[in-house]
Residue, then its C-alpha position, 0 to 999 in steps of 0.5 A: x195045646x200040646x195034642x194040637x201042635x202034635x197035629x199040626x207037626x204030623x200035618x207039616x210033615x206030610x208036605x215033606x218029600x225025601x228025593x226034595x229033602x225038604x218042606x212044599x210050600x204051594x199047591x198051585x202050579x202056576x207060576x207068579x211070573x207066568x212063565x214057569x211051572x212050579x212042581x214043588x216050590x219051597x220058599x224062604x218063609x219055611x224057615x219059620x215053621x221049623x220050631x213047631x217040628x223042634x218042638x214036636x220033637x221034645x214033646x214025644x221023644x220022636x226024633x223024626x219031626x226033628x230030622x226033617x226040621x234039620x233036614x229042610x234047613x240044611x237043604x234050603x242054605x244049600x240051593x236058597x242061598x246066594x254067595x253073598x248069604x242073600x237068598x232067593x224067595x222060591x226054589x222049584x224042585x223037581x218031586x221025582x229027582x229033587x232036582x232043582x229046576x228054577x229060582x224065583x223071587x216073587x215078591x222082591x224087585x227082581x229074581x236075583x234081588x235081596x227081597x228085604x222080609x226074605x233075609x230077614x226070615x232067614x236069619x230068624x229061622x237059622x237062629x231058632x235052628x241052632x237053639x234048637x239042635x246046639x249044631x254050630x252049622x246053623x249058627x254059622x249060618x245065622x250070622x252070615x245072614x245078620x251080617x250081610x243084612x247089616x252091610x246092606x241095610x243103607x238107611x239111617x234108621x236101619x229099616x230096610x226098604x222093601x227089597x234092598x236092590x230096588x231103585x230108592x225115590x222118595x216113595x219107596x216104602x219100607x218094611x217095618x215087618x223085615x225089620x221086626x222080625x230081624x231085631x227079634x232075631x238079632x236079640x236072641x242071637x246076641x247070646x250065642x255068639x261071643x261079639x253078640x254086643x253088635x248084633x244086640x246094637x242093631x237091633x236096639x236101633x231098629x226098636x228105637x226107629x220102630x218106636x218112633x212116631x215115623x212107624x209107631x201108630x198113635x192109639x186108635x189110627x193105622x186101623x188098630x195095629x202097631x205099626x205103620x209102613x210095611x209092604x207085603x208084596x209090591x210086585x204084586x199091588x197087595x199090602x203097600x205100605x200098609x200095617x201087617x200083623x206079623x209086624x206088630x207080632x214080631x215087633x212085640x216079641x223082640x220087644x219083650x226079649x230085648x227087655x228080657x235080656x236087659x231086666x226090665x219090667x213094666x214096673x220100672x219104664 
């Protein structure tokens, strides 16, 4: 697989643009909220697509995949980022100056909302940064990140509802996918930092939550996946409360490191 990825790195990289000094996520120039026009809308979920620039580097010893991975990553907790580490789902830039021109959070409660999968892609990407480059910028970061998701959170379980700034009644839905992706990441970054026990905490509550009858589907309902109750983008009216693949994915993953970590085999559960 590896000439495959190559391309699939080379294909990324042509999404970058110097004067941004970062990746385009969307072609299309209409906005969600129908009065901004977008030129070169960058969202938070880039963060995830840096390892496979990382690891486009390793394999050809061609630094440059790596330098537009840093570079993207650098600029995104420049201009993403809000005091508090939360951050905004879509920045526009302007292609000719890398001006930035408006923020936006589409698929959270409101533009200056903490969208709950949006932190939880960030601390997941800066995580993977600083495995990646051993550059302590980024790992500041990440835990900044975690942190902040961990003083936000309010519910028992720790599975966030979908946006951590939304009015909460009895049916707000959560979202099993944010909080997958974010126990996956606190694993990892339990090893890197030297308090790391608290973040490992976390996230074994999450996994816990995760895998109880609240969210764990029993064999052959929730139409085949894993995990129940994730939302997509309620804002929108798509994936409410709903199973997503990424969810099941991520959950499977910080399940494995989190076994990994403590030497557990399948042998002995």
């Amino acid at each position: 697989y590896k000439q495959i990825i190559i391309e699939a790195a080379n294909s990324l990289c042509t999404r970058f643009s110097p004067k941004t000094g970062c990746i385009k996520s969307w072609n299309y120039r209409k906005s969600w909220n129908g009065k901004d026009e977008w030129f070169y809308p960058v969202i938070i979920d880039n963060m995830m697509n840096l390892e496979l620039l990382y690891f486009a580097s390793k394999v050809t010893g061609d630094p440059h995949y790596a330098e537009i991975a840093n570079s993207h990553a650098i600029t995104t907790a420049r201009e993403q980022f809000r005091e508090d580490y939360s951050n905004y789902h879509v920045v526009n830039y302007d292609p000719e100056t890398g001006k930035v021109l408006h923020k936006q959070t589409c698929q959270g409660f409101s533009d200056n909302s903490a969208w709950a999968r949006g932190q939880a892609w960030a601390v997941y990407g800066y995580t993977a940064c600083y495995r990646e480059t051993q550059d302590t910028t980024f790992l500041n970061f990440a835990v900044k990140v975690a942190d902040m998701i961990m003083d936000r959170v309010k519910t028992d379980d720790a599975i966030p509802y979908w946006d951590y700034d939304a009015p909460v009644t009895e049916e707000t839905p959560r979202d099993a996918s944010a909080a997958s992706v974010t126990a996956s990441a606190l694993i990892e970054l339990s090893t890197m930092v030297p308090d790391g026990k608290k973040y490992l905490d976390y996230a074994e509550k999450i996994l816990k939550s995760l895998s109880s009858d609240a969210y764990l589907a029993k064999v052959g309902d929730n139409q085949g996946f894993i995990l129940m109750h994730s939302t997509g983008s309620l804002p929108n009216g798509s994936e409410i409360d709903t199973p997503l693949n990424y969810a099941d994915y991520y959950y499977m993953e910080a399940l494995k490191r989190f076994m990994d970590l403590k030497g557990i085999s399948y042998k002995n559960l």
